[in-house]
N, C-alpha and C positions, 0 to 999 in steps of 0.2 A: 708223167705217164703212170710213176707207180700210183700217185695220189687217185688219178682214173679210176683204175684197177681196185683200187680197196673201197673204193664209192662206187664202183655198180658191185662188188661182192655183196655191200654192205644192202645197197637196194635190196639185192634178191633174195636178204638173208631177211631182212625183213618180208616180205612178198611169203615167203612161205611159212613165215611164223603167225602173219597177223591171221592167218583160220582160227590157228589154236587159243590165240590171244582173245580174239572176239566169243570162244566158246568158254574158255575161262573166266570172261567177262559178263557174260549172258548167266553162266553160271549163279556168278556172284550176285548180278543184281536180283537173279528169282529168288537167291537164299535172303535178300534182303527184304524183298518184298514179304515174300513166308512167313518171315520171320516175323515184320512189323503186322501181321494178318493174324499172324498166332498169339503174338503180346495184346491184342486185341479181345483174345477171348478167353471170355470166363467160364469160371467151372462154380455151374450154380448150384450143386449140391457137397455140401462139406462129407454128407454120411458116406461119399465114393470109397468103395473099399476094393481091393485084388483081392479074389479067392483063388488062390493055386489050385485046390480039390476039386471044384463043384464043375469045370471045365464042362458044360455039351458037347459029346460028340458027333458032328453034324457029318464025319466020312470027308467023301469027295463031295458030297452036295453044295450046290452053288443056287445062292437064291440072287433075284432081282435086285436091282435097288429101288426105293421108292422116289417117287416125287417128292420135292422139295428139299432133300436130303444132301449139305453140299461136307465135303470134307476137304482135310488139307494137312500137310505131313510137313514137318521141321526138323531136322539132325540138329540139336542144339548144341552152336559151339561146333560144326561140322561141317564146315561150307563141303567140303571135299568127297563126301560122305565115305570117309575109309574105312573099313571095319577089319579090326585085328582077330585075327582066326583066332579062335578060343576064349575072345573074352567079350563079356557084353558089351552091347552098344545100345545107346538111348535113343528113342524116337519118339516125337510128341505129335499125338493124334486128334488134330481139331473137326470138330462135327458141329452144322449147325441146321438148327431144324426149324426150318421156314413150309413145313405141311400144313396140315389140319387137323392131324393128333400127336401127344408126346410121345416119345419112344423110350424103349427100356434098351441100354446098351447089355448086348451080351458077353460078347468076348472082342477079344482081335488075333488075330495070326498069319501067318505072313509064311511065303516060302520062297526059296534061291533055285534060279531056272539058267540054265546057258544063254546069253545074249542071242546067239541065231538062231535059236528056237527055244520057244516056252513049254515043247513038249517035253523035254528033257529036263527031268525033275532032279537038281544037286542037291537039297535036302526041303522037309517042313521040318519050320520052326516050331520052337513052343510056341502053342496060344496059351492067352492069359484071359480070365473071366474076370467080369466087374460084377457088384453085388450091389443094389439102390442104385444104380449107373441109371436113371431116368434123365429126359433132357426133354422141358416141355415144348409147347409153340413157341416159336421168334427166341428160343433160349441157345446157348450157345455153350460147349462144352471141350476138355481137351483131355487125355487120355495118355498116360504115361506105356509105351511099351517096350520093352527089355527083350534081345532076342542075343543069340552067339551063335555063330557059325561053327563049323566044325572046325579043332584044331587042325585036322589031315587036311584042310581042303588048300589047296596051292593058290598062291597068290595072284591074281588078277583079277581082270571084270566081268561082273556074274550080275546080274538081274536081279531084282529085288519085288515081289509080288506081295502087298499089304492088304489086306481086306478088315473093314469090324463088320461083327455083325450084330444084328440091332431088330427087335421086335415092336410092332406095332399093331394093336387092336389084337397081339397073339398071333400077329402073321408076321415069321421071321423075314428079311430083307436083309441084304449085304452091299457096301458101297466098297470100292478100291481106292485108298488113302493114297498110294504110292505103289507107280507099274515102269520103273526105272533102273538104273542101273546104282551100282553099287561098287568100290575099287577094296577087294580084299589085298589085307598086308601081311605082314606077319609080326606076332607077336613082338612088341616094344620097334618093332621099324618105324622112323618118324620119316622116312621120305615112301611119297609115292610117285607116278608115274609123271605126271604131272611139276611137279616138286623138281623131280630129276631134268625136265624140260626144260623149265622156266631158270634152273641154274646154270645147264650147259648152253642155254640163249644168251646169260646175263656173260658166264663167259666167256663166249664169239665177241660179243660187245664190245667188252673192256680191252682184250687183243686187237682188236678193229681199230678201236679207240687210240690206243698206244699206237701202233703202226701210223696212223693217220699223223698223230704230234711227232713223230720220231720223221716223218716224212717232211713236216713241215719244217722240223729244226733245220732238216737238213738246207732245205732252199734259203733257209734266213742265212743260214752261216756262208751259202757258197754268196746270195750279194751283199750279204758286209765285208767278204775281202776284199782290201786295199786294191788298187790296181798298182804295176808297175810303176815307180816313177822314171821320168825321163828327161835329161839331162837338157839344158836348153844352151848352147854357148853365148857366150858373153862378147867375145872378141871383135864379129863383126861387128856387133851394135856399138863398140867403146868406138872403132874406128871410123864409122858414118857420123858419130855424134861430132868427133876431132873434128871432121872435114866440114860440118853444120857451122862448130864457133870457133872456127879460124877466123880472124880478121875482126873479131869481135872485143867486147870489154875486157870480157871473162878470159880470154886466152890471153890479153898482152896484160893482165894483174898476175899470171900463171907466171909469164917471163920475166916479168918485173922482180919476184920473188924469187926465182933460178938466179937469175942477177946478182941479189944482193948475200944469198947465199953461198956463191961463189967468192 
């Protein structure tokens, strides 16, 4: 009965974990893909520079993006994508330009929005300008960006809004790198939400696990004991046997013996 008991727990402990598992897992494999997408691309001009100073300031304006223009965003090293309040974090910005003219990249920047609405602005990021950032037809390029969230901002899930933006023929254009979410932590914390999940899963498990061995010992030990033994008498049986080999060889060698011992 308890063995039951601990196998349908154990069912439904699974049944409500495999959501989280399989979003864990979807996780991983896009970071994998990204990843092998991003190692993929080159950055075909060595003169790429970062100017801190020369930043455009384009306001709130928001431009189109152009045709042909595809991008693609990597946390290197960051499947989880957690970002510790107050200290940078790296993101790599792949752009490849399958148009009809080269572009001049301009900057990128990115701002932190509350999950249930993007109208609620928690901070913009610094934007970072590139200098020679050109990327011809069929070329492919990637783009280092550096952002830090505010030390004050408290730890949880906040949104993550990426944009570069990028000229072509002298008409600016902007595409969205990355319009997802993001798990803030705090400074030097190496667990996050997630983290803390997957260990308080791993141990229900192991308890589970125990309980389950410690149930079966028990059934092994209660049928290896012995049973009762039970005494069986002798008496009759010696007396039926008497009354069998009377008159026989065996009994008058028995008296023959008594005989001469006498």
């Amino acid at each position: 009965m308890a063995a039951k008991t601990i196998t349908v727990f154990l069912l439904a402990l699974l049944l409500i974990a495999s959501p989280f598992l399989q979003v864990a897992r979807g996780q991983s494999d896009s970071e994998v893909d990204a990843s092998e997408s991003a190692s993929e691309v080159v950055e075909e001009n060595s003169d790429l520079g970062i100017v801190g100073d020369d930043v455009q300031d384009f306001g709130d304006e928001s431009f189109s993006p152009a045709p042909g223009i595809d991008t693609i965003c990597v946390f290197p090293k960051n499947s989880a994508k957690s970002v510790a309040a107050g200290e940078q974090t790296e993101l790599l910005v792949g752009l490849k330009n399958d148009g009809e003219s080269s572009l001049n990249v301009i900057a990128v920047k990115a701002s932190v929005h509350l999950p249930f609405d993007h109208n609620l602005l928690v901070q913009n990021l610094t934007a970072v300008a590139f200098n020679n950032a050109s990327v011809p037809v069929s070329a492919q390029a990637t783009f280092p960006y550096l952002f830090a969230v505010s030390k004050f901002l408290q730890p949880g899930t906040f949104d993550l809004v990426g944009t570069i933006i990028y000229e072509i023929d002298q008409q600016p254009y902007q595409s969205t790198f990355y319009n997802g979410t993001i798990e803030v932590v705090e400074a030097g914390s190496l667990l996050s939400i997630e983290s803390v999940f997957l260990i308080t899963l791993g141990f229900a498990l192991l308890v589970l696990l125990g309980l389950w061995i410690h149930g079966q010992i028990q059934q092994l030990s209660k049928k290896t004991k012995r049973a009762p033994k039970v005494e069986v008498g002798t008496r009759s049986t010696d007396a039926s046997m008497d009354e069998w080999l009377q008159g026989t060889a065996y009994t008058q060698s028995l008296n023959n013996k008594s005989k001469k011992k006498k």
